[in-house]
VEXKE-225326 format. One record per residue (C-alpha): x, y, z; residue number from 1; residue in one letter; chain. Coordinates in steps of 0.001 Angstrom, whole numbers, plus 500000, padded with zeros to 6 digits. Layout:
<sites>
       x       y       z   nr  rest  kette
       X       Y       Z  NUM     A      A
...
</sites>
This chain:
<sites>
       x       y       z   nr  rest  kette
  170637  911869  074560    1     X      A
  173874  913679  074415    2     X      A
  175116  916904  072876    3     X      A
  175544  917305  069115    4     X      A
  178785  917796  067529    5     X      A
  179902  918395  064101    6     X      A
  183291  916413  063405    7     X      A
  185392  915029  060318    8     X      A
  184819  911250  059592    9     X      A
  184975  908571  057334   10     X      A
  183046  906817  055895   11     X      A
  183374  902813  055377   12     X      A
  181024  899449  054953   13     X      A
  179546  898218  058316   14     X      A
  181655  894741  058217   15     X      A
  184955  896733  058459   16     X      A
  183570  899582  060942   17     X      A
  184830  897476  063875   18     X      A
  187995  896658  062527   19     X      A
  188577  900697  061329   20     X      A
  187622  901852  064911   21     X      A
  190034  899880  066856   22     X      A
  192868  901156  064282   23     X      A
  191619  904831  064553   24     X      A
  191776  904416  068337   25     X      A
  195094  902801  068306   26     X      A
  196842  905728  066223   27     X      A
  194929  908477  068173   28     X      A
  192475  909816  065259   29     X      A
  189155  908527  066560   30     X      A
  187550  911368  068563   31     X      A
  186993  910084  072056   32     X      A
  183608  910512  073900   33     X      A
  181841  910254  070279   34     X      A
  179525  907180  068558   35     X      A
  180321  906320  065535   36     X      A
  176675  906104  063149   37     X      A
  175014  903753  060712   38     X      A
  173932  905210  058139   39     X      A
  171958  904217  055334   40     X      A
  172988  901290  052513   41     X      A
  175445  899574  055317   42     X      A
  177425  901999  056051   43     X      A
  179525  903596  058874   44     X      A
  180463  907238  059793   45     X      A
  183284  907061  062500   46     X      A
  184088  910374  063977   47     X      A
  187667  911698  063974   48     X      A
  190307  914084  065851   49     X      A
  189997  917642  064379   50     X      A
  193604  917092  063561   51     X      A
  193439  914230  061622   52     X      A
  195481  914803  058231   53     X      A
  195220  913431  054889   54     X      A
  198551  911828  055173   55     X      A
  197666  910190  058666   56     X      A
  194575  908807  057211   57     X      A
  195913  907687  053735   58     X      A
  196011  903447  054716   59     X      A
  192059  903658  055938   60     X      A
  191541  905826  052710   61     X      A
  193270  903114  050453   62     X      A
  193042  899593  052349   63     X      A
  189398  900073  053716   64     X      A
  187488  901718  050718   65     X      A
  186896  904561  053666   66     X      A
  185608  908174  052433   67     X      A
  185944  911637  054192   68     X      A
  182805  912792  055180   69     X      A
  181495  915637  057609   70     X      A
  178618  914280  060081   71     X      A
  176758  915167  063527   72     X      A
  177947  912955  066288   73     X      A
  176505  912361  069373   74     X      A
  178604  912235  072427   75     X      A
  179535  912862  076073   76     X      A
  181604  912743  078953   77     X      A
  181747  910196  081722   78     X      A
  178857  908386  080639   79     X      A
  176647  911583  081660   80     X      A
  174329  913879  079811   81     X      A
  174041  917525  080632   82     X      A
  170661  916770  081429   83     X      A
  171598  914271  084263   84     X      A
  173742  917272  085535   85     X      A
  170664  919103  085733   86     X      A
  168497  916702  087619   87     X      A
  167801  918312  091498   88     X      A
  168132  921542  090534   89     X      A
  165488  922484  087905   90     X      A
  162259  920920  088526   91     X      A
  161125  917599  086702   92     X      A
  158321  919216  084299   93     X      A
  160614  922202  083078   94     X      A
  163612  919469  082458   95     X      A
  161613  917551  080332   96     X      A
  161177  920359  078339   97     X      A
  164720  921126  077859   98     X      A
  166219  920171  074436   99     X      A
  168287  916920  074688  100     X      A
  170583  918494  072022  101     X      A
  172294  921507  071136  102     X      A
  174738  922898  068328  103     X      A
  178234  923484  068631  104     X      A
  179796  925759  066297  105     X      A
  183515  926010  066971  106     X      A
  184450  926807  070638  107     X      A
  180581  928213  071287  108     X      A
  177304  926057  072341  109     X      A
  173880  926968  071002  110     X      A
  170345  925775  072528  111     X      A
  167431  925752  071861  112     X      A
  165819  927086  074628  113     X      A
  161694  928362  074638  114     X      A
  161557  932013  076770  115     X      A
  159985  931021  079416  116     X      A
  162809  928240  080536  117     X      A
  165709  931175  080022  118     X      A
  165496  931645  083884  119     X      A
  167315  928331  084058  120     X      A
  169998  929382  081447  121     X      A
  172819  930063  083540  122     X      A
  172356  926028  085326  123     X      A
  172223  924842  081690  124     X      A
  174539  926856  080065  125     X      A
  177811  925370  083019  126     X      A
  175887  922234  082666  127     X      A
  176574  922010  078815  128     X      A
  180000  923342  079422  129     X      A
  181094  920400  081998  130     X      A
  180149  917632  079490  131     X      A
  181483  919263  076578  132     X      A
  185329  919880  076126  133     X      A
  186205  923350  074898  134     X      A
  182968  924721  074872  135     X      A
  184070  928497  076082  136     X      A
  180461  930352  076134  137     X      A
  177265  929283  075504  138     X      A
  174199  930641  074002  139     X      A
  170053  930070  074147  140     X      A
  167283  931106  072443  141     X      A
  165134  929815  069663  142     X      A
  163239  932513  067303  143     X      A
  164769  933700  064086  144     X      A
  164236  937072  063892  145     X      A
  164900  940217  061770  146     X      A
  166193  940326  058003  147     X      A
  169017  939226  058709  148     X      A
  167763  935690  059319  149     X      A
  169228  935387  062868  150     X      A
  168557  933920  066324  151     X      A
  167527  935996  069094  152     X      A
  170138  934370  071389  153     X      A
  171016  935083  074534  154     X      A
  174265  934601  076452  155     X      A
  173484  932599  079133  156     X      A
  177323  930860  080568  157     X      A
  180885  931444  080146  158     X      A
  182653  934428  077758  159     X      A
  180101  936865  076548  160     X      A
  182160  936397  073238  161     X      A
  179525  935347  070338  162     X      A
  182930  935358  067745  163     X      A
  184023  931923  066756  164     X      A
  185599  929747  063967  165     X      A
  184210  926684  063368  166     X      A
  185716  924020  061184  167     X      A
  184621  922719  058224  168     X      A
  186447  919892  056169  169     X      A
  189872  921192  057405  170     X      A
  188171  925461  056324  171     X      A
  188225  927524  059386  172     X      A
  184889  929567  058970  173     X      A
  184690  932694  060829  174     X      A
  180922  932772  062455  175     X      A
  179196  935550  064647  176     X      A
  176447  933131  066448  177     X      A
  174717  935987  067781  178     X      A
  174854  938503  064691  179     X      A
  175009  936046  061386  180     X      A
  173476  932943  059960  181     X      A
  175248  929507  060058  182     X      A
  173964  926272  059973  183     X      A
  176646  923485  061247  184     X      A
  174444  920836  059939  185     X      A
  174747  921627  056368  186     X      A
  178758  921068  056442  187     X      A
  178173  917811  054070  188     X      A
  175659  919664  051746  189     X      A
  178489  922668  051550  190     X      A
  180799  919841  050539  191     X      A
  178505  917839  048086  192     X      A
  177856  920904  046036  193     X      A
  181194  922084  045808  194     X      A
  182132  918694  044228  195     X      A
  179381  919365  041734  196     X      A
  181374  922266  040245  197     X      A
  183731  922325  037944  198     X      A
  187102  924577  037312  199     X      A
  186797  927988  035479  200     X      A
  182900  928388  036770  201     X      A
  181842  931897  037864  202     X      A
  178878  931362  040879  203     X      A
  176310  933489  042176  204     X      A
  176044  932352  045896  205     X      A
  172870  933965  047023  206     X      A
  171684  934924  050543  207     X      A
  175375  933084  051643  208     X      A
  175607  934038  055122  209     X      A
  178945  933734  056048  210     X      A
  179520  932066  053162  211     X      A
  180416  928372  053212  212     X      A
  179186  927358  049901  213     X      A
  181714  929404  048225  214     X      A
  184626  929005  050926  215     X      A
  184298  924969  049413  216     X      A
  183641  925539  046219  217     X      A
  187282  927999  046007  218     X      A
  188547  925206  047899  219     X      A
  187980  922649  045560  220     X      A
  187886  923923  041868  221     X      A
  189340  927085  040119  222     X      A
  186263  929223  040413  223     X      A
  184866  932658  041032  224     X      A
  182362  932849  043278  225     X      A
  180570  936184  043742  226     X      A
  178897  936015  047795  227     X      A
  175801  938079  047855  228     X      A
  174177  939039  051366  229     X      A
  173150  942270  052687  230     X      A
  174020  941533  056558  231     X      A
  177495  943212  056830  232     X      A
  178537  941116  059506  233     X      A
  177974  938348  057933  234     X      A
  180297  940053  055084  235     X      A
  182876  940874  057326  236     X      A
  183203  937121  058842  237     X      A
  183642  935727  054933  238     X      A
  186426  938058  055184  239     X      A
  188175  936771  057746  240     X      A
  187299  933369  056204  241     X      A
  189478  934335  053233  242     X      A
  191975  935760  054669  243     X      A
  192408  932592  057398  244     X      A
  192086  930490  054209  245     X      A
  194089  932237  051856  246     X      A
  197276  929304  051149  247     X      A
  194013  926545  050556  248     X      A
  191831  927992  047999  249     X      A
  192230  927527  044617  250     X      A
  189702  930031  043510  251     X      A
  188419  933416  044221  252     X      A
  185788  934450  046735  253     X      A
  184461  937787  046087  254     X      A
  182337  939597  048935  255     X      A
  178816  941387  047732  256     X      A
  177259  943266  050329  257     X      A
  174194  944322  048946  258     X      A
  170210  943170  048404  259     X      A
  169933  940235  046334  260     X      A
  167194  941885  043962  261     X      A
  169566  944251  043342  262     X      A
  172251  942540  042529  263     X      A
  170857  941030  040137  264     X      A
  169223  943741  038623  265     X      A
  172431  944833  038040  266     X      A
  174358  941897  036319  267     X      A
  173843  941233  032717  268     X      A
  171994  938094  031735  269     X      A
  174059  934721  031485  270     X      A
  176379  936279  033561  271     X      A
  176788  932878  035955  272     X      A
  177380  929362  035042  273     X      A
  175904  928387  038574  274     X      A
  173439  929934  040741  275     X      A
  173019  928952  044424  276     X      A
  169862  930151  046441  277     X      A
  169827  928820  050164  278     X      A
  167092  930670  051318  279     X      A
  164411  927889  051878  280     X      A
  161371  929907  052712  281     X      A
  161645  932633  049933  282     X      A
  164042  931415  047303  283     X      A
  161094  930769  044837  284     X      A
  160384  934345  045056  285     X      A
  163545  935004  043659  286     X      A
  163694  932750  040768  287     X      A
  161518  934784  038495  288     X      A
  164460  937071  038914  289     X      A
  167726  935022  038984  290     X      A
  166727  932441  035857  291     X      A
  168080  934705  033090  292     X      A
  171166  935427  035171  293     X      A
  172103  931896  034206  294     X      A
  174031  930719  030654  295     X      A
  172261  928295  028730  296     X      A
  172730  924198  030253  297     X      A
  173872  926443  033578  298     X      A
  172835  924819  036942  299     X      A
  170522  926496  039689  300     X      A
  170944  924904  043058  301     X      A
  167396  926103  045114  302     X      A
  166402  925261  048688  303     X      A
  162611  924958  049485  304     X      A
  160857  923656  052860  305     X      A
  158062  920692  052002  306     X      A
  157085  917561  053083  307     X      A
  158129  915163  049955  308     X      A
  160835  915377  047498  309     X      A
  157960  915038  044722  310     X      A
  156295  917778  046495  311     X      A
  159639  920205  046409  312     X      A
  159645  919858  042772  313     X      A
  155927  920538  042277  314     X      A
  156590  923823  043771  315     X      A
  159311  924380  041956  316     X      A
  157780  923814  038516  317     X      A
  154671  925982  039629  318     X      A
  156908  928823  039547  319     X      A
  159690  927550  036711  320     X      A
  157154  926725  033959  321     X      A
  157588  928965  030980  322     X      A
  161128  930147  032569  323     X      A
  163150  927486  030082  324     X      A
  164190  925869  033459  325     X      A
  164061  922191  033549  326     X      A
  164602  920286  036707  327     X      A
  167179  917634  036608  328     X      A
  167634  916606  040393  329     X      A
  165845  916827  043918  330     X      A
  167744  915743  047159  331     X      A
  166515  915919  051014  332     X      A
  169200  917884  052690  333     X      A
  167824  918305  056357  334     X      A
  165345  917736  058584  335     X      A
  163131  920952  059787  336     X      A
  160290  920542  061504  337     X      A
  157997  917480  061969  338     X      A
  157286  915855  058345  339     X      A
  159067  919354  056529  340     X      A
  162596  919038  055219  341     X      A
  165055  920606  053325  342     X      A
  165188  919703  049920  343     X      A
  167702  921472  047238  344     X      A
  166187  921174  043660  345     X      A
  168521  921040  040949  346     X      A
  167412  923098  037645  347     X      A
  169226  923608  033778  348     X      A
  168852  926476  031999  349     X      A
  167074  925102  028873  350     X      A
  165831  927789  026297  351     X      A
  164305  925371  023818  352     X      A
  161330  925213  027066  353     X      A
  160695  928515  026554  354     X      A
  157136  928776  025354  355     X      A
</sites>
C-alpha cells in the first residue's frame, strides 16, 4: 500500500473519469504519482495539483458535471512503497507490523508507529521521506495523550520542526503536529458543514483545535464564529490561520481560549444559531450544558464514536430526551477503529419537546 495524502479533487461520473484524467494530465492539474478513487454511486475522485485554480478548472467544472472535493489519495514514487525501501534492513516480523500508511499534514509525515518498533524510526522516517515529495520531517508515535487531546509523537527523520501549514480547499491551516490536534481526514467534513451554514449565523465551535470548522465556515458565509479550546497552542495556530487567511474570509473568526464548561457558563442562553461539538468521546457530556445555548430551530452538529448510525442516535436521544432537542440527521464521517466510526448527529432546538 502506499502513503496517504490529502489533495484537492474533483469529483465526476465513472464513464467520463477516463476521459477527465487524460485532460487533467494534458494541462498539468492531475497530481502525478496519485490514483484517482471510486467512490460510491459511480463516481470518481481524481486528485489534483495543489495549485490548481478555479479559473484553470472552470471547462471540467462546466462540460463534465465535475465537483471540487477534498479526498485521501494513495500514491507513490517509482512504483515503490516505503515499505519495499525497508525490506533487508528491519527484520521480516517487525515490517509486517509497520503501518502501510501514514498522514501527511502539509510539509510533515505522521506514523503510526507502536513503542516498541520506535528503534527503527530513523530507517522509516528517510524511508517515508524518499517516496514522498516534500515531506521535510517526519514524526511517529501512536497514543493520544494529555488534555489536550494530542499524540505523543516523536521526531524520528529530517527537521526537528513539528510547525506546518497544511492546505485545506485552497485555506492554509497553521498546525503544530506535535503540540495540537488536527485531523487531515476530516478536510471534506470541515467543508460539508460549512456549506450547511448560512450568512449572518453566530457559531459556537467547541473543542476546535486549530480550528478548521470555523476557518470554512468564515470562508464561505458571512458568519461569526466564536473558537473555543483551552490548548493555547492550538489558539495561537488559528491565529496565524487568520491572519494567513485574512483577504479570503468573508466572516469573522474569533479565538476563545478557555474551558468549554466555562464558556458556556458564561454566555447567555440562545446566544448561538449553531453549535459544533467535535469531541467524539465526551461531547454527550457536554450537551446537558450547551442545549440552551442554542436559539429555538438552531442546529447542533455532535460527534459520537459507535458502531451504527442507528446506534449514534440512540445515544444521542438517551441523553437529549426532555432537552427539546430533536434529531433531524445522522451521517458516518470516518472510520475509527474496527466496526466504530465517526458519526456527526444533527439536532434542532425544538421547545414544544420540552416535557
Amino acid at each position: 500500500m502506499f502513503q496517504i495524502r490529502e489533495l484537492p479533487c474533483v469529483r465526476v461520473p465513472a464513464s467520463e473519469a477516463e476521459h477527465v484524467i487524460r485532460a487533467l494530465k494534458a494541462r498539468g492539474l492531475y497530481a502525478d504519482g496519485y490514483k484517482a478513487k471510486r467512490l460510491a454511486d459511480g463516481v470518481v475522485a481524481i486528485p489534483l495539483n495543489e495549485g490548481a485554480t478555479r479559473e484553470a478548472l472552470r471547462e471540467f467544472l462546466s462540460n463534465y458535471g465535475a465537483v471540487e472535493c477534498f479526498e485521501g489519495f494513495e500514491g507513490g514514487v517509482g512504483g515503490l512503497t516505503f515499505k519495499d525501501l525497508l525490506k533487508g534492513l528491519i527484520p521480516e516480523e517487525d515490517l509486517r507490523r509497520v503501518p502501510s500508511s501514514y498522514t501527511i499534514i502539509g510539509d510533515v509525515a505522521v506514523i503510526n508507529l507502536p513503542e516498541d518498533l520506535m528503534a527503527y524510526g530513523g530507517l522509516i522516517g528517510e524511508a517515508i521521506a524518499n517516496v514522498s515529495r516534500g515531506v521535510r520531517a517526519v514524526y511517529a508515535g501512536s497514543r493520544v495523550v494529555g488534555e489536550y487531546r494530542v499524540k505523543r509523537l516523536k521526531h524520528v527523520y529530517g527537521d526537528a520542526v513539528s510547525k506546518t501549514v497544511h492546505k485545506e480547499y485552497g485555506l492554509s491551516i497553521s498546525v503544530d503536529v506535535v503540540r495540537t490536534y488536527y485531523n487531515s481526514s476530516l478536510s471534506e467534513e470541515h467543508r460539508r458543514v460549512a456549506k450547511l451554514i448560512c450568512d449572518g449565523e453566530v457559531i459556537a465551535d467547541l473543542f476546535c483545535g486549530v480550528g478548521p470548522f470555523s476557518l470554512h465556515a468564515a470562508s464561505l458565509r458571512r458568519v461569526v464564529s466564536y473558537a473555543v479550546d483551552f490548548n493555547p497552542d492550538a489558539l495561537k495556530c488559528l491565529l496565524e490561520s487568520i491572519d494567513m487567511n485574512g483577504k479570503v474570509l468573508k466572516g469573522r473568526v474569533v479565538p476563545v481560549l478557555d474551558d468549554v464548561a466555562d464558556f458556556l457558563d458564561l454566555v447567555r442562553d440562545g446566544s448561538f444559531s449553531r453549535v459544533i461539538m467535535n469531541l467524539p468521546h465526551k461531547a454527550l457530556e457536554y450537551l446537558p450544558l450547551s442545549h440552551s445555548k442554542v436559539r429555538e430551530g438552531g442546529v447542533i452538529h455532535l460527534y459520537v464514536i459507535s458502531s451504527s448510525g442507528s446506534g449514534a442516535v440512540e445515544d444521542v436521544r438517551r441523553v437529549s430526551d426532555n432537552l427539546g432537542l430533536s434529531v433531524v440527521g445522522v451521517k458516518r464521517v470516518l472510520d475509527y477503529a474496527p466496526r466504530k466510526y465517526v458519526y456527526r448527529v444533527d439536532l434542532v432546538r425544538d421547545e414544544r419537546l420540552k416535557l
